[in-house]
C-alpha positions as CSV (number, residue, x, y, z in Angstrom):
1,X,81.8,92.1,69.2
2,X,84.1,88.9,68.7
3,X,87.7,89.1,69.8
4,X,90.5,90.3,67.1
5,X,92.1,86.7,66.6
6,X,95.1,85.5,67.9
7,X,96.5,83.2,65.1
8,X,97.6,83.5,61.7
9,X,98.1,80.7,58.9
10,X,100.3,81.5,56.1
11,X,99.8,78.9,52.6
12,X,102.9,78.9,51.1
13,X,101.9,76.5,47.7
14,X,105.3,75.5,45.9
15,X,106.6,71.5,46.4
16,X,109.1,70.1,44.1
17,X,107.3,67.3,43.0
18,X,103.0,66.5,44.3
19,X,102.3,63.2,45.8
20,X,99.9,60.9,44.4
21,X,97.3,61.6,48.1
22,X,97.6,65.5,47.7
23,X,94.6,67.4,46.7
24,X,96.0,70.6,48.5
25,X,96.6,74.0,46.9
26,X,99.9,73.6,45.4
27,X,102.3,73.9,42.2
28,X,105.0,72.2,41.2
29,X,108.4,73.3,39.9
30,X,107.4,77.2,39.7
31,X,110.5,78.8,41.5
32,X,110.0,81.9,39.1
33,X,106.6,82.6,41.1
34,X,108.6,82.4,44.1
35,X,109.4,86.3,44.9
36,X,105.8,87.0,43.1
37,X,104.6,85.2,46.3
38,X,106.4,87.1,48.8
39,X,105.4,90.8,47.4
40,X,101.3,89.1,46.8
41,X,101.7,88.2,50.7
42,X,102.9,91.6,51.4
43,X,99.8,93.6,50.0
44,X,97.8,91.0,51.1
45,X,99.5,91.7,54.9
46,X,98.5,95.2,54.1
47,X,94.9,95.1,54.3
48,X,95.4,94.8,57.4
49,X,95.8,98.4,58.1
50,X,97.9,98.2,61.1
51,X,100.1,94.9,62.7
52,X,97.7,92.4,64.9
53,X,99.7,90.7,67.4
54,X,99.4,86.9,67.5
55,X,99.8,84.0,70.0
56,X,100.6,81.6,67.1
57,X,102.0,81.1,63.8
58,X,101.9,78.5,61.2
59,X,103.7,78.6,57.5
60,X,102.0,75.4,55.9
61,X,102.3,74.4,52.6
62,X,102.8,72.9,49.9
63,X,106.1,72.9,51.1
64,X,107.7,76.5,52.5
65,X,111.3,75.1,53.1
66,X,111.6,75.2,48.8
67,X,111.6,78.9,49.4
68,X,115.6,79.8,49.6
69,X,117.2,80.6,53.0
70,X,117.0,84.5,52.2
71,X,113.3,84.3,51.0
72,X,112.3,82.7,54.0
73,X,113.7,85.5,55.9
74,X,112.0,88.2,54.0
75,X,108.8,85.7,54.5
76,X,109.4,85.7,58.1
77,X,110.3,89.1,58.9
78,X,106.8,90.2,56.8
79,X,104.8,87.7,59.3
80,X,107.4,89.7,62.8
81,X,106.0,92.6,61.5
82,X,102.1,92.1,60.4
83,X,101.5,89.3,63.4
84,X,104.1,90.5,66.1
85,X,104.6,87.1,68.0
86,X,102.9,87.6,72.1
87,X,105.9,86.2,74.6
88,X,105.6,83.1,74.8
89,X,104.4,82.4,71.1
90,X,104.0,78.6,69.2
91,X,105.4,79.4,65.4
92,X,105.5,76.2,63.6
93,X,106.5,76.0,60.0
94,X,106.0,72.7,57.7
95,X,109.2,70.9,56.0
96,X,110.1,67.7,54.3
97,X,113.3,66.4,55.1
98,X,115.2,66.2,51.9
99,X,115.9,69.7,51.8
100,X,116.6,70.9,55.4
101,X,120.1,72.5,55.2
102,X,121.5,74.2,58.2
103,X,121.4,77.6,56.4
104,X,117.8,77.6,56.2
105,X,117.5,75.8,59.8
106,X,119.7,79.3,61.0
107,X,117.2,81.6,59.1
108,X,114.2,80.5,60.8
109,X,115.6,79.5,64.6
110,X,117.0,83.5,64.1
111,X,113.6,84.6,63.1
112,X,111.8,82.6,66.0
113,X,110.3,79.8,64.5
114,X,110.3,77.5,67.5
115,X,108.6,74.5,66.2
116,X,109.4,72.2,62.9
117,X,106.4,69.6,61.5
118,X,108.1,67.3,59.2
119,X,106.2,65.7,56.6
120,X,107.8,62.1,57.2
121,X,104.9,59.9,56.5
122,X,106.9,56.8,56.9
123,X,110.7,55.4,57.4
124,X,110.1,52.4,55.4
125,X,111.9,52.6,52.1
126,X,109.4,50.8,49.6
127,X,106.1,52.8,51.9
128,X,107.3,56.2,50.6
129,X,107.6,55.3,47.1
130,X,103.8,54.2,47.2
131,X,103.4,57.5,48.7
132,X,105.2,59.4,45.9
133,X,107.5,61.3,48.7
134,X,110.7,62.0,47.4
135,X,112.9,61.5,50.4
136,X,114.3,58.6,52.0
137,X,115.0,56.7,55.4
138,X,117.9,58.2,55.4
139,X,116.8,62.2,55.2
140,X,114.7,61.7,57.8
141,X,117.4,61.0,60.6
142,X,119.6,63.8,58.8
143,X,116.9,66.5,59.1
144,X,116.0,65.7,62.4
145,X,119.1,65.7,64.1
146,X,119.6,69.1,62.5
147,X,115.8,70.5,63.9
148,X,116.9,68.7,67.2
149,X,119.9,70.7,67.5
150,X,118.0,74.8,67.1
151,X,113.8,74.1,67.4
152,X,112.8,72.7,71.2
153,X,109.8,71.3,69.7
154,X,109.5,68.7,67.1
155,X,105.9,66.8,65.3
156,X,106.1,64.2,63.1
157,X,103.5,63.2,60.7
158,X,103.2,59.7,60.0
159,X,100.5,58.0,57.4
160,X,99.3,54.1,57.5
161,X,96.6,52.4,55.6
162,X,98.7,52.4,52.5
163,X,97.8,49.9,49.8
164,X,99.9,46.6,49.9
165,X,100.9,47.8,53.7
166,X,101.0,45.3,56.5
167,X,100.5,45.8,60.1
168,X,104.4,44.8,60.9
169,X,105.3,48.4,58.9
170,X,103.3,50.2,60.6
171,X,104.3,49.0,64.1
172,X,108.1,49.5,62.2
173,X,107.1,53.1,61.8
174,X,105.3,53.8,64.8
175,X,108.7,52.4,66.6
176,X,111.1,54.1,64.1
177,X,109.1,57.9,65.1
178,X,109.3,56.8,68.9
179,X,112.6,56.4,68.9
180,X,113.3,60.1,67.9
181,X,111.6,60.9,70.7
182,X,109.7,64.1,69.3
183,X,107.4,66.4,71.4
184,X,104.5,66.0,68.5
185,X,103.3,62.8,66.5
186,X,100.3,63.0,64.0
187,X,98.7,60.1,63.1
188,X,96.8,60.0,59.7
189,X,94.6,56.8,58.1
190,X,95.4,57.7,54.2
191,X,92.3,59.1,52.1
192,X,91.7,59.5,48.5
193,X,90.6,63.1,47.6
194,X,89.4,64.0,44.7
195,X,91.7,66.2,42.7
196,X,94.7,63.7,43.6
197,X,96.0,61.3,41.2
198,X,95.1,58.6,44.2
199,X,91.5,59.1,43.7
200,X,91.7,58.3,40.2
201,X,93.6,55.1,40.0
202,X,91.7,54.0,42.9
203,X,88.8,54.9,40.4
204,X,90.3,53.2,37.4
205,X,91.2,49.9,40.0
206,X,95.0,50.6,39.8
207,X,95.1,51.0,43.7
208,X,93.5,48.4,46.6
209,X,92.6,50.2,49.8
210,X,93.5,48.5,52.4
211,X,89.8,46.9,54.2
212,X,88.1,49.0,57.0
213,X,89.2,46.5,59.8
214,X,92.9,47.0,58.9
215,X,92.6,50.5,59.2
216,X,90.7,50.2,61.8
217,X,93.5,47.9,64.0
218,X,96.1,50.3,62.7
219,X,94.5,53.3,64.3
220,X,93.9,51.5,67.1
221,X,97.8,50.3,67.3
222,X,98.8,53.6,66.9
223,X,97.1,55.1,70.1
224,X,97.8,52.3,72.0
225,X,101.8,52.2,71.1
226,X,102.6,56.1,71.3
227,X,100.0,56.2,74.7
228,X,101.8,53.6,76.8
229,X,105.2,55.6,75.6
230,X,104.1,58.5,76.9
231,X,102.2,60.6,74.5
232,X,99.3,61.8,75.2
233,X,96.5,61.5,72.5
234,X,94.3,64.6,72.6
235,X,92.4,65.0,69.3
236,X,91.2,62.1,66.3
237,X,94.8,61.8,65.1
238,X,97.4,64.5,67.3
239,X,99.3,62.6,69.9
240,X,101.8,65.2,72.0
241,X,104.3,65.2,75.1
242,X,102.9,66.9,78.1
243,X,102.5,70.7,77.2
244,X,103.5,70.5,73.4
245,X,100.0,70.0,71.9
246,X,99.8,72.0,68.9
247,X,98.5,74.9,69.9
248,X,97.6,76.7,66.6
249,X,95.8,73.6,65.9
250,X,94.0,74.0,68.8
251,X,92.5,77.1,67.6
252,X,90.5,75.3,65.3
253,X,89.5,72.7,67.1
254,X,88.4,75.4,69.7
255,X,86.3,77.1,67.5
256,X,88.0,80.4,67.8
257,X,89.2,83.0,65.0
258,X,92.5,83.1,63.2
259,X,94.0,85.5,60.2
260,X,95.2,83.8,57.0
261,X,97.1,84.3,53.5
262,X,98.2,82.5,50.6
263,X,96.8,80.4,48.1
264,X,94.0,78.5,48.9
265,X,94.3,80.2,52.0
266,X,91.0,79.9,54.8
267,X,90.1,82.7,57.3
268,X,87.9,82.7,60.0
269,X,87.0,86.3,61.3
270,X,84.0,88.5,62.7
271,X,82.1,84.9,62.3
272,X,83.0,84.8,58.7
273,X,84.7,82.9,56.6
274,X,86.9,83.7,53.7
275,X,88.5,81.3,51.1
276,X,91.1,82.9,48.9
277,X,91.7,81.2,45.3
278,X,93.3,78.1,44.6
279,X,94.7,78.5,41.7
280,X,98.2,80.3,42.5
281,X,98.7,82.1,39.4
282,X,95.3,83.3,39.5
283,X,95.9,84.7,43.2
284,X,98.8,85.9,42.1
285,X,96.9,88.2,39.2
286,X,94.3,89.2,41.4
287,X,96.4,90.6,44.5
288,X,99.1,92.4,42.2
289,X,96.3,94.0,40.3
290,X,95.0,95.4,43.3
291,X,91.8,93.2,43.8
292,X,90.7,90.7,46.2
293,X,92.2,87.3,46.6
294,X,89.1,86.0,48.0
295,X,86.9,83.0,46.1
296,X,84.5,82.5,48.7
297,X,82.7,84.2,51.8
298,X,80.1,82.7,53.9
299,X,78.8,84.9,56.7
300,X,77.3,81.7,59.2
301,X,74.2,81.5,61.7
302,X,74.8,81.9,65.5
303,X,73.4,78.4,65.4
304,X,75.9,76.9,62.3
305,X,78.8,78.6,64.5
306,X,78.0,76.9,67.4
307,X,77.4,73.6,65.2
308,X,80.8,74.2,63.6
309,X,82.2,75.2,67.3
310,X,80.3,71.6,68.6
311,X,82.0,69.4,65.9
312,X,85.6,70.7,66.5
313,X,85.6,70.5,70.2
314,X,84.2,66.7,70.0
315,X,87.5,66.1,67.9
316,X,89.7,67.0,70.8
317,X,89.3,64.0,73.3
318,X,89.0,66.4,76.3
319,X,85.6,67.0,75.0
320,X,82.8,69.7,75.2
321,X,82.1,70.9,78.2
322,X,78.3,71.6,78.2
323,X,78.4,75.0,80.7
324,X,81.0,76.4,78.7
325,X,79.7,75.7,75.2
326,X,75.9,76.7,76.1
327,X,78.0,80.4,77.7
328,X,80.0,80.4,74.7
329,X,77.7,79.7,72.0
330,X,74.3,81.0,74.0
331,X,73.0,77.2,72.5
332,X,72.6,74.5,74.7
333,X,73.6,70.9,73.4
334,X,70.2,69.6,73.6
335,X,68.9,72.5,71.5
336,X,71.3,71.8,69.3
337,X,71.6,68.0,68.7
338,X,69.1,66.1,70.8
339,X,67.7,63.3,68.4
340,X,71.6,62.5,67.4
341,X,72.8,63.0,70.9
342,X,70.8,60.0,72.1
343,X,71.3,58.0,69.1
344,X,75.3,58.3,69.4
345,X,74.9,57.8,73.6
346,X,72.8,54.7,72.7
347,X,75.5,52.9,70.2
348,X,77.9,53.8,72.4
349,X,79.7,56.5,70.2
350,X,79.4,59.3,72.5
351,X,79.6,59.6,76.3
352,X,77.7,61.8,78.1
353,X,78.3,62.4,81.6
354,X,75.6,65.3,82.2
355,X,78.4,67.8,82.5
356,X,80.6,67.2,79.2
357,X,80.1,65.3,76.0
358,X,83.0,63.5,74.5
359,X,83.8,60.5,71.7
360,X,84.2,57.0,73.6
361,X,86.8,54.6,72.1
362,X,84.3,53.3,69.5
363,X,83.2,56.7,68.8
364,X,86.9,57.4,67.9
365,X,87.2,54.9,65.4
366,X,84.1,56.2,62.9
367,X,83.8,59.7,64.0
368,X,84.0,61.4,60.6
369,X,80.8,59.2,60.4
370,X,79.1,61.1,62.9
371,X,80.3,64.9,62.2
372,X,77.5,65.3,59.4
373,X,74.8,64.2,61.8
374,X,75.7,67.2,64.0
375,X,75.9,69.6,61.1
């Protein structure tokens, strides 16, 4: 029997405008489905029979900050109740910074929200218009000198190989987030998804991706700027203080089990997992008529957990450790992988020190190359 999870992941899908990269669950301009949301989130909460205390909480989005100061305190006091935070707890909650007001701020410090990830992305004026973000330079500073002031711990997420972008912004933006000094930096190389508008102009030749080896020597700027000031870099793209890695984060990258709601919303329990719909009106219809939320379910192996469990861990730079994995999983590593194993220790991708298995510098810079080889 698996243990009852320990985190819960709330998708809360409302942004005021979508960026041209985003391919996530989310509408646009639809405050009237706002309090729809809140009482769909509350029967969904009641499935679960009785409250499941958690370690930590995450409200992602989308955006949740559109939802008004008094909406986000009904949100929150649903989550208290249905997920009592363990002392000791990580709640983050996602924000942009052009709408952070301090009454909002108040709302969630009072609830104990104790860690803010704003969706910066960059501090260079013309950057964020390529983006589509509809904040500026300006906002930024704002918002975080207000989240400085009530949360103790702080990520920024920053974005780089944007078309027309040189190295000299992002070594501008990688100084500009340093300077903040936040507890938390992600790092993300930008992709084009289908479903975004991205993927189709790059499709129709209206956008020029920037060329692998650009990417390539941003990424590699990027851990060697924030490392040598004092952030540790411990998964693909997550670079934290000492003790503020992102825990919930963590969860997934640990292979373990976690509750979720929302839109779009993913679940990973009793070694399934569970998708709800993406469509948000169509969630909406199916939880207030009393059915299931849930698109997809996929009941997986013992072996495609421990596959799943072997391709998280390696994301995390401190590895898999092959005694705990083989005890964990009841698969060994060299049942599991053996013809890629040695191909990846061969090129130099992977190292392998007979007691954990872990991506080498190299290895870092093409690993979403190597994750279907282990699948």
């Amino acid at each position: 029997m698996t243990m009852q999870p320990r985190s819960v992941y709330v998708h809360v899908p409302f942004c005021r405008r979508r960026c041209g990269y985003c391919n996530f669950t989310v509408v646009t301009g639809r405050v009237d489905l706002h309090e729809r949301l809140l009482q769909a989130l509350e029967t969904e909460f009641r499935e679960l029979v009785r409250p499941r205390p958690v370690d930590t909480l995450y409200i992602g989005g989308g955006t949740p900050t559109v939802l008004t100061a008094d909406q986000l305190r009904r949100l929150c006091h649903l989550m208290r109740h249905w997920f009592p935070p363990h002392s000791g707890h990580e709640w983050s909650i996602e924000a942009n910074p052009w709408q952070l007001d301090e009454r909002r701020l108040d709302v969630l410090a009072a609830a104990g929200v104790n860690r803010i990830s704003l969706g910066v992305q960059s501090f260079d004026g013309e950057k964020l218009r390529r983006l589509e973000r509809d904040h500026r330079t300006s906002d930024i500073h704002q918002a975080f000198a207000r989240c400085r002031a009530r949360f103790p711990n702080i990520s920024l997420d920053l974005m780089f190989g944007v078309p027309g972008e040189s190295l000299d912004t992002w070594r501008a933006d990688l100084r500009a987030a340093i300077a903040l000094r936040p507890e938390h930096i992600s790092a993300y190389g930008l992709t084009y998804e289908r479903g975004a508008r991205f993927f189709g102009r790059l499709r129709r030749g209206e956008l020029t991706p920037l060329g692998e080896e650009d990417e390539r020597t941003m990424y590699e700027l990027a851990i060697d700027t924030l490392v040598a000031h004092g952030w540790e870099q411990y998964e693909v793209s997550n670079f934290a203080r000492p003790g503020h890695r992102c825990r919930h984060n963590e969860t997934y990258w640990r292979g373990a089990e976690y509750f979720a709601a929302g839109p779009g919303a993913a679940r990973y329990v009793d070694g399934c997992r569970a998708v709800n719909h993406r469509s948000t009106t169509t969630y909406l219809k199916r939880v207030m008529a009393g059915h299931s939320p849930v698109a997809e379910r996929e009941c997986l192996s013992a072996e495609d957990r421990a596959r799943e469990r072997l391709v998280f861990q390696l994301r995390m730079l401190d590895g898999v450790r092959r005694a705990s994995f083989a005890a964990a999983t009841g698969f060994t590593l060299d049942q599991l992988i053996q013809p890629a194993l040695h191909k990846f220790t061969a090129l130099g991708l992977l190292e392998d020190t007979g007691s954990r298995l872990r991506l080498t510098r190299a290895g870092l810079m093409v690993s979403d190359a190597i994750w279907p080889e282990l699948l």
